[in-house]
N, C-alpha and C positions, 0 to 999 in steps of 0.2 A: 561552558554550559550554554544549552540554547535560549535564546530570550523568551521563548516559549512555554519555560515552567517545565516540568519534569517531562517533555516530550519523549528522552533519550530514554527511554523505559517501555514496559510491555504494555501495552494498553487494550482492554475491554473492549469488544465490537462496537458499544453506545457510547464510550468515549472515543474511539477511531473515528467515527460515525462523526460525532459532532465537532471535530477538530478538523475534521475536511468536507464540510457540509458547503457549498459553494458561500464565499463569502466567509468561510473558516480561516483560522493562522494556518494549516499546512496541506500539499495533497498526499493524495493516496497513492501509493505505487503497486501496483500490482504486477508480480516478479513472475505470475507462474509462466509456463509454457503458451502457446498459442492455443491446442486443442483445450486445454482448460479455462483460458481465457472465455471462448469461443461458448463453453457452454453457458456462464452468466457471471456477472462480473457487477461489482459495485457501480452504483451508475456516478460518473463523474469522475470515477476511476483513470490513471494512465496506468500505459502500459510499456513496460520494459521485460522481456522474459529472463531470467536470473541467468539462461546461457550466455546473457549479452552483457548483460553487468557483468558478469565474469568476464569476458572478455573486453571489457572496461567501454564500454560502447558509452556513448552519451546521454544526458538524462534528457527527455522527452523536452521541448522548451518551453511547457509548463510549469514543469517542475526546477527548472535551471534555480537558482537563488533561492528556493522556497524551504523549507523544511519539510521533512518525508513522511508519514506513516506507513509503512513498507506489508503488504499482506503476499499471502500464498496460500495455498490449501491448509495448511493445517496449522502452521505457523513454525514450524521448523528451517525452512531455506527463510523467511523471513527476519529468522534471528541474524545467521547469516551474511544475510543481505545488509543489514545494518553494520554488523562489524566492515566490510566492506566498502560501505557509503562513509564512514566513520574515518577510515585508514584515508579517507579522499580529501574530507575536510568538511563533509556534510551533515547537517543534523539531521536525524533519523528517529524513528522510535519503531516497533511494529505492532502487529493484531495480535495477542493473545489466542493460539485454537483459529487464526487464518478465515477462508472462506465458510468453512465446517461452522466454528462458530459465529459468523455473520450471519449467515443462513438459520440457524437455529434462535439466534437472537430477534428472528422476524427483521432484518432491516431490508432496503430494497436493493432488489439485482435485477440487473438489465441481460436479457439474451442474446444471443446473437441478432437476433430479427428487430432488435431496439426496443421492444416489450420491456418497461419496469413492470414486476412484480414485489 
């Protein structure tokens, strides 16, 4: 189990939020593709797109030792994404409802042009 407390679980956009808030126990992994990436994306956010974890690609060296909170659009390859980070030896948890529900939760997303809103 992670030393984190129930990380390895679904989590809330305001608990994702403040679990990877800079200075938080974990980062944010953001799995989706690039073109989604691209149009706004948590700020503080990395990024790995889920074709490259599949294809066992390496965790950005932010995230190398840290524990994960894994997002994507809506929160399905997310889940995922976890059992995969899991089978590896990493501790993971993801966003409940992905970018969909971060955005509706009012939290901040940066665009492509570095604009947080």
């Amino acid at each position: 189990m992670s030393p984190f407390g129930p990380l390895l679980v679904r989590n809330d956009p305001a608990r994702a939020h403040a679990l990877t808030a800079p200075g938080g126990d974990a980062v944010l992994l953001d799995i989706r593709e690039k073109d989604e990436w691209d149009t706004g994306h948590a700020p503080h956010a990395l990024h790995l797109p889920m074709s490259n974890l599949v294809s066992t690609a390496a965790l950005p060296a932010g995230a190398q030792g840290r524990p994960l909170v894994v997002i994507c659009r809506s929160g399905h390859r997310s889940a995922q994404a976890v059992a995969l980070l899991e089978a590896r030896g990493i501790d993971a948890g993801d966003v409940t409802g992905g970018m969909q529900a971060w955005a509706a939760a009012g939290l901040p997303i940066t665009d492509s042009n570095g604009s947080t809103a």
